[in-house]
N, C-alpha and C positions, 0 to 999 in steps of 0.2 A: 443495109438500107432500111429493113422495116425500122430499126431501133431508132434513126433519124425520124421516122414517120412519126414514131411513138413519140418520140419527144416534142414535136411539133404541135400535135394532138393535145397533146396537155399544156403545154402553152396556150395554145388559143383557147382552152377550155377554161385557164384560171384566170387569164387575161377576160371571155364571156361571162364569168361571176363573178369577176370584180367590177366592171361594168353594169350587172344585175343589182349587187349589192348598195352602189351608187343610186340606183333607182327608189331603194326602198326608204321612206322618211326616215329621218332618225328622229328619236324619242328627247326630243330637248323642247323644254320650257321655256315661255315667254314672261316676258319681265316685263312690270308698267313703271317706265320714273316718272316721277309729276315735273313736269317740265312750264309750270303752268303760271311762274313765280319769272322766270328768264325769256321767257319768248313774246308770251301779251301779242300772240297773229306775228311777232317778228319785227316788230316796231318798240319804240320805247313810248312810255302813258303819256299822256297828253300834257298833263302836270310836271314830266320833267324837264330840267334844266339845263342849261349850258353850261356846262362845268370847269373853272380856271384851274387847271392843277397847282399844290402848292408845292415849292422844294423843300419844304420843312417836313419831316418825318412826323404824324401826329399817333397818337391810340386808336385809329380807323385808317384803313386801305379805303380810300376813295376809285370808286372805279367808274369807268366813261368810253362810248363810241369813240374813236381816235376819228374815225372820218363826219361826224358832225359834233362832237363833242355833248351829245347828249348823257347828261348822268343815267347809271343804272345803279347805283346802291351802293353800300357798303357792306366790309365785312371787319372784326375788331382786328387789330396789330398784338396778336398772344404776347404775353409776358413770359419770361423761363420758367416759372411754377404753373402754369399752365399748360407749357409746353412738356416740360417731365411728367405731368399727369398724364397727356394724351399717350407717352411714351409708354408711361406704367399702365395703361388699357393696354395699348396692345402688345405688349407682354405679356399679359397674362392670356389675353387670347391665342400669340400664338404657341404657347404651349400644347394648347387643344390641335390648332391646325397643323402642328409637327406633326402628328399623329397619322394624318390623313390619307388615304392611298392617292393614288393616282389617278385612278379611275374617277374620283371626285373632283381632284383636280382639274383636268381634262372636261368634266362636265360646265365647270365654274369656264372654263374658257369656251365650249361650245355656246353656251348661253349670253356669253358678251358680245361673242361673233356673229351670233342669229339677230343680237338687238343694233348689233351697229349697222348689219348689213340693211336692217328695217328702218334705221333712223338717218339714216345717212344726209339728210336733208337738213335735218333738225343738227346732227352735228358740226355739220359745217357753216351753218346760220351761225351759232351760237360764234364757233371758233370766228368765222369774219366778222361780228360786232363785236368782241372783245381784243381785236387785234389787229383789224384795217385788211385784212387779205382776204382777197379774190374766193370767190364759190368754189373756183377751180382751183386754185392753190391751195384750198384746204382739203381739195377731196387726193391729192395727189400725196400731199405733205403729212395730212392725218391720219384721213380711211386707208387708202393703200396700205401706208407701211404698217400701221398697227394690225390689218387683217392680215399681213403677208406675219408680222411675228405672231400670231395666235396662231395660223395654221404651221407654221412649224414646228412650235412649243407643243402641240399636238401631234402631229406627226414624228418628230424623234426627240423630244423635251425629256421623256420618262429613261429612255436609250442615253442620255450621257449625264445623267443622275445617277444611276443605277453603279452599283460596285467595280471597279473596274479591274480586272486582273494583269499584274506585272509580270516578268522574270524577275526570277529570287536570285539569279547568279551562278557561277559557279561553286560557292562556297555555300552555299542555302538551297541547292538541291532537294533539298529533304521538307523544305519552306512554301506554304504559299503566300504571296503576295499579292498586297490587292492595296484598291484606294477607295475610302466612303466617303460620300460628299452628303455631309448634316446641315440640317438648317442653321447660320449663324445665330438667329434670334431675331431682333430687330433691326431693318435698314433704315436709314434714313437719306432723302434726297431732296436735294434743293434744285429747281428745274429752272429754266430761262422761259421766258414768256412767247418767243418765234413760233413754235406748234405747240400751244396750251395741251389739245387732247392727245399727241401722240408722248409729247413730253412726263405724262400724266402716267401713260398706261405702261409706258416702254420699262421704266424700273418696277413698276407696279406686278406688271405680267411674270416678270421674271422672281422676284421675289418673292411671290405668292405661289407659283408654281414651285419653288424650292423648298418651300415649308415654311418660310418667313414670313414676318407682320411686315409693315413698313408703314411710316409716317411719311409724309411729303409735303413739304414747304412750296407751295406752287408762287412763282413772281409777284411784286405786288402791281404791276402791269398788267396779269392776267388771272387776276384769285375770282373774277365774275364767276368766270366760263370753269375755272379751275374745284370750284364749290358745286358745281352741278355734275362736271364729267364723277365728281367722286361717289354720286347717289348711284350710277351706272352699277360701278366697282362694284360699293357696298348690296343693291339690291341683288346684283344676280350671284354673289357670296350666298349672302339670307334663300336665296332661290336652291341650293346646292347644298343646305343646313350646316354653313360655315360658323363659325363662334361670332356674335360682334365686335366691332371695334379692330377688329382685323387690319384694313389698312383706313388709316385717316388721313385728312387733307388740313395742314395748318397755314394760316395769312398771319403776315407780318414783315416786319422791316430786317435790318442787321441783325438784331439784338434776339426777335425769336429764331434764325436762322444759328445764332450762336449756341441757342441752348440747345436747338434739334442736333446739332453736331456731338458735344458732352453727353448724351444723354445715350446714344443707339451703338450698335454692335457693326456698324460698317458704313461710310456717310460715301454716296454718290452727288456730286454736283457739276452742274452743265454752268456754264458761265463765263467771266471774263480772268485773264490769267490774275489779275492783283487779289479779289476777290480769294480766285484759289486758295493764294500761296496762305491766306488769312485763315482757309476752311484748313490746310495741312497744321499751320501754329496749331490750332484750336484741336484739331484732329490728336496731334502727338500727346496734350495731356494724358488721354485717354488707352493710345494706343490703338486707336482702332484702324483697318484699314479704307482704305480711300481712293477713289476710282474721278479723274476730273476730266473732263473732257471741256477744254476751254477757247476755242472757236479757233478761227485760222484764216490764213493769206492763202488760200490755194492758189497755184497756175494754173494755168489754159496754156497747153504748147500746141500750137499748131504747125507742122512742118509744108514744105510747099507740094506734097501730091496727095493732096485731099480733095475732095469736092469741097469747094469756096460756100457754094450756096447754101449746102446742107451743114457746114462747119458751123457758119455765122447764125444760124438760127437755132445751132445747139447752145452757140457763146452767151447770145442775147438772155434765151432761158438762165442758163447760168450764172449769173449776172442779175439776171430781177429775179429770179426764186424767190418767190415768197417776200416781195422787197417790203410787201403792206404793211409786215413785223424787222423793217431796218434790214434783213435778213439777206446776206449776197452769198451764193455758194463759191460760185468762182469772184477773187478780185483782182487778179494778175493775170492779163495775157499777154503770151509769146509769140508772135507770129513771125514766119521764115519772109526773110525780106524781098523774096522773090515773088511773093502773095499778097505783101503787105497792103499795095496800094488796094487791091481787090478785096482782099478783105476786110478792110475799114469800110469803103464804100458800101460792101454788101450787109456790113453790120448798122453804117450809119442808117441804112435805106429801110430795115426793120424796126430802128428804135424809132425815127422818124412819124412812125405808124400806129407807136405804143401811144394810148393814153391812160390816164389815171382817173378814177371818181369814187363816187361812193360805192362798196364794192357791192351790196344784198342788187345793187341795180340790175346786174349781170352781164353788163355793157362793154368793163372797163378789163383792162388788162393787169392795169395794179390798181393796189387799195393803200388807203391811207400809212403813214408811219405811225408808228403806235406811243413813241414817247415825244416828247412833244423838242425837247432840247435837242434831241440830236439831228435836226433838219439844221442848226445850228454847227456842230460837226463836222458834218458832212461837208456843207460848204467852206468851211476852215479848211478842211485838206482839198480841196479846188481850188481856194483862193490860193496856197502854199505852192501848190504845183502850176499855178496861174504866173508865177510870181519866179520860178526858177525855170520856164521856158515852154511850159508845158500848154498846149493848145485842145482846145472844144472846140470838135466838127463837128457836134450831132448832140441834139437834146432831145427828150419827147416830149410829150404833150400834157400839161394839165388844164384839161379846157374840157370845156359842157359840165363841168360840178353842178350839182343840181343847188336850186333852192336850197338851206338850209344847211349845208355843207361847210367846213371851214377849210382854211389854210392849211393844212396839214400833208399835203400832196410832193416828195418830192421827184422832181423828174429826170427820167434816166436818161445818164450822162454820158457821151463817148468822147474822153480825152488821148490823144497822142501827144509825139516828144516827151516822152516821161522819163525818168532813170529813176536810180534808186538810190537817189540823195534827197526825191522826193518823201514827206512821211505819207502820200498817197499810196506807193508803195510801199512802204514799210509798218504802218501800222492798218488793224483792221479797220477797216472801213463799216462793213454792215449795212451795206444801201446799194442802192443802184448807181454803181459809177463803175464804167469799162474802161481803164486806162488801158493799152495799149502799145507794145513794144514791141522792136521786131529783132531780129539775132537771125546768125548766118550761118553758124553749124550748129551739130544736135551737142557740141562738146558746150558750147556757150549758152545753149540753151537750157542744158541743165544747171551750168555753174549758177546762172539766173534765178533760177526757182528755188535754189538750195538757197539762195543768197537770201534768207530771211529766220528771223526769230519764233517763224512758227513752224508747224508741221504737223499738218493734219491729215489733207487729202490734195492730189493735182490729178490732172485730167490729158491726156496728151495722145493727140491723132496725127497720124499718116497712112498714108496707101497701104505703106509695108505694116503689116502686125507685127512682125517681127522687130522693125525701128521703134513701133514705138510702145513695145513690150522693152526692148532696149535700155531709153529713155528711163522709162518709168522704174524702171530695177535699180536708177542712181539714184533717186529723187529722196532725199530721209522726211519721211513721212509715212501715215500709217496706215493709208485708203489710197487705192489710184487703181484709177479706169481709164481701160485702152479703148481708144476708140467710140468713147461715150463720157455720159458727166453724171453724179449720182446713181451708178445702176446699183454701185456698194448697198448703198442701203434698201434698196428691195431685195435682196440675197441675206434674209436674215440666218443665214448659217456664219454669216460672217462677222468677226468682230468688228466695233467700230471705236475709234479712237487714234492720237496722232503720239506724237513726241514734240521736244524741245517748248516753244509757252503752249502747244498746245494741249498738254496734259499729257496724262498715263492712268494704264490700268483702260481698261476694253469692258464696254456695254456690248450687248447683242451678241448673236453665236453661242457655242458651246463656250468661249472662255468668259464671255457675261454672266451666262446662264451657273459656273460653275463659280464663279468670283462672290455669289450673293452666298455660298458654300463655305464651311468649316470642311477644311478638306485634310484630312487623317490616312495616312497610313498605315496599313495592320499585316502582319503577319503571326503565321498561325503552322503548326507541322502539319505536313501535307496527308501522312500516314499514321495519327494517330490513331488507339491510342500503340500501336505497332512499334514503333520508330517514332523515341522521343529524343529530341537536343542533351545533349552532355558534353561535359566538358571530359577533353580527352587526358589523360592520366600525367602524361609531363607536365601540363601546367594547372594540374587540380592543386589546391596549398595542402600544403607546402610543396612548392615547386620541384622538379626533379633537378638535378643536375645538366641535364642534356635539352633541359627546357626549351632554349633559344636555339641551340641548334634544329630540335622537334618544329621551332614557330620557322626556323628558316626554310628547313624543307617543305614544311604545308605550303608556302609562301610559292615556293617556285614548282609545286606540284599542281598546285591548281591556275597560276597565271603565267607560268613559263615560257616562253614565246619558240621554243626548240622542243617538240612533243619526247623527243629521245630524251632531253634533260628533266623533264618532268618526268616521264617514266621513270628514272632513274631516280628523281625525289621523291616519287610515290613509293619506290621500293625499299625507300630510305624510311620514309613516314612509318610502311608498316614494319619495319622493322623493328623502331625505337619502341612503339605503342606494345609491339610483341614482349621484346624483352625489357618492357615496364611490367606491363604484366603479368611476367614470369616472377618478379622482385615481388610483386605485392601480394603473389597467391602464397608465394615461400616466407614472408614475413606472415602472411594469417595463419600459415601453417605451424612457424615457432609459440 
């Protein structure tokens, strides 16, 4: 009994000074960015303009409020020699930062984490004028998840970097085995414009924590916000006496998008699958590898013993996530027919509710779309489903835009009678529109969700965990949450990424974190210099005569599946080695 006491004793005692230790500051520096060129109090100058976007690619990234279309500035469209230049900086910088321990590392992330958590206001401003979404949907979609991947990359980042020890086998007994994970060199990433700042940081964090440089091609929909979050990066780098040039931020069209691909040692890009398939051509000259994560149809299964009330307001979230940026997480939902009437009702009666405006107002539930064509889109694939049977019981609201505000609003949509000859279901969407379906077993429910060209992430509740752990275990896809929608990605221990258009190869997690990695395996004798590898005497050259019989016996002495018959080829093994042996001391002796 006392030894239980004991034990208990020193739990609470290290559990009380880790508690203490949380109390004491820690020694991390503050970083100033001048933010004094993007903000102007949060407004744009008096002198700027209403800005017509053009479809013509020009030599300047024109950029613009999507919810009043007020201009903010330009930045150039890099050319390829340009772009191989920035390339060649940070090459050579990171040769410096391969060097780097960890403990520096980890400081370059404490100091981002202290400036985000102080700016938090200023970041989410920035990201809602450069993208039409909500105060709220930036703090959910930006700050959250890039503070949740710092404190991890903190907490076990250095733990699955570090050398990793294998079994050698039975036949390498005498071997250790291990695996190192070096820095590749330079990444490169081409980002989608839906979450500017987390888009920014998410390959950034990782990459730099690995010993990598990286370059980053931010959208030309969001290179505003995307040229500011990179002073962040760069200053609290400089803060931690990182080399310059470390990771840069380049703007431009295709064509510098093409040269960053040719140019770096591993290309990450977020985007649409055709795009992709263009970054893999362009990728293969090179060789290099390649991580795409190219968006998705996810479902919504909802079965019939759920709470209705709380489902349909997990739906509706899911659904306008972040619609200010086109941006829909779920776009397929399943509902068991037994619910269905309930459920539509209880989802029309919250979109009902939703309205849209200018988002810095902090009034409005969504904010503007951010490219101006696809409010065009959108309604193409309503009209399509308009048109093959398909019905809108429920819109929301774009009403009270303030003064000075444009058209740019569009409003979420609840369609039923849908199938899936509809292209509403079948292709992505990226906006606020809830089609809705219903299905009668969980067998059809899934055949449903599979039935599409993507596969990224689906979502699927019932009473039972167990149904719809079930569910979710058929579903080929490469994210899914039981009983919830997006918690995936606040669990940065996890990778994130789909199959079939919707890419391969995993950001986030240890397998993100290890993919930005030249990953090598080494062996090395376990007992040297004691016990060193040789080659055993029947097959040293000139071969013996009994060679093959010597390699058959090893063969079934170490993997024999009957231990009597390996015993038995073990004793065969030392016998040939014996009387080779004996041949070769009597021949040194003639």
């Amino acid at each position: 009994m006392a030894f239980w006491w004991a034990l208990i004793v020193i739990a609470f005692a290290f559990v009380i000074c880790k508690f203490l230790l949380m109390l004491i500051p820690s020694n991390v520096p503050s970083i100033d960015v001048d933010a004094s060129d993007v903000l102007d109090d949060g407004h744009p100058k008096e002198n700027s303009f209403i800005y017509i976007p053009s479809r013509r690619q020009t030599d300047k990234v024109q950029c613009y409020e999507p919810a009043t279309m007020k201009y903010l500035g330009y930045f150039p469209a890099l050319k390829p020699d340009e772009v191989k230049e920035r390339v060649a900086q940070v090459r050579k910088s990171q040769k410096v930062w391969a060097k780097s321990s960890f403990k520096q590392r980890r400081q370059f992330l404490r100091v981002l984490l202290k400036y985000i958590i102080e700016h938090q206001e200023l970041i989410c401003e920035i990201s809602s004028r450069d993208t039409g979404k909500t105060m709220v949907d930036a703090s959910l979609g930006e700050i959250m998840t890039t503070c949740e991947k710092i404190t991890w990359l903190l907490s076990e980042g250095e733990r699955w970097l570090k050398p990793e020890y294998r079994s050698s086998g039975r036949s390498m007994l005498h071997k250790k085995s291990k695996v190192e994970f070096h820095p590749l060199g330079v990444v490169g990433a081409i980002v989608s414009w839906n979450y500017p700042f987390h888009n920014l940081f998410n390959p950034v964090l990782a990459a730099v924590f690995s010993g990598n440089g990286i370059v980053v091609k931010v959208s030309e929909h969001a290179s505003w916000s995307g040229c500011f979050y990179v002073r962040i990066l760069q200053t609290a780098l400089a803060a931690v006496g990182a080399p310059e040039n470390l990771v840069e931020v380049i703007t431009g069209f295709a064509e510098t998008g093409e040269a960053l691909v040719s140019s770096v040692d591993k290309i990450i890009f977020v985007g649409s699958p055709g795009v992709g398939r263009m970054i893999m051509r362009k990728a293969a000259d090179t060789l290099i590898p390649v991580t795409l994560e190219l968006g998705g149809k996810d479902p919504f299964i909802v079965c019939e013993d759920v709470d209705v009330a709380h489902v349909a307001q997990v739906a509706v979230r899911a659904a306008l996530q972040s619609s200010g940026q086109n941006c829909a997480g779920a776009e397929r939902f399943y509902v068991h027919k037994d619910i269905y009437a309930s459920f539509v009702a209880a989802v029309v009666k919250i979109v009902k509710s939703v309205s849209a405006g200018p988002p810095q107002l902090g009034k409005y539930d969504m904010g503007a779309i951010c490219m101006q064509d696809h409010s065009e889109r959108l309604q193409s694939l309503i009209n399509d489903a308009l048109d093959k049977g398909a019905e809108i019981v429920g819109g929301g609201n774009v009403r009270d835009i303030s003064e000075g505000a444009v058209d740019q609003y569009f409003p979420p949509t609840v369609i039923v009678n849908v199938n899936h000859q509809m292209k509403l279901m079948q292709e992505e969407a990226f906006g606020p529109i809830m089609p809705i379906m219903k299905f009668s077993t969980d067998e059809e429910a899934v055949m449903l969700a599979n039935d599409s060209k993507y596969g990224l992430g689906c979502a699927v509740f019932s009473g039972s965990q167990k149904r719809a752990r079930s569910i979710a275990s058929q579903l080929n896809c490469g994210v899914a949450a039981i009983n919830d929608f997006a918690s995936n990605y606040m669990c940065q221990s996890l990778p994130f990424g789909g199959v079939k258009d919707s890419g391969f190869g995993r950001f986030a997690g240890i397998e993100g974190l290890r993919a930005c990695c030249l990953v090598k395996s080494v062996v090395e004798d376990r007992w040297w210099p004691l016990i060193k590898t040789k080659i055993p005497k029947p097959i040293q050259y000139p071969v013996a005569e009994n060679c093959f019989e010597f390699q058959q016996s090893l063969v079934e002495a170490l993997y024999g599946v009957n231990v009597w018959d390996r015993l038995r080829a073990l004793v065969n093994v030392l016998k040939m080695l014996t009387e080779q042996n004996s041949t070769f001391n009597s021949k040194r002796s003639d």
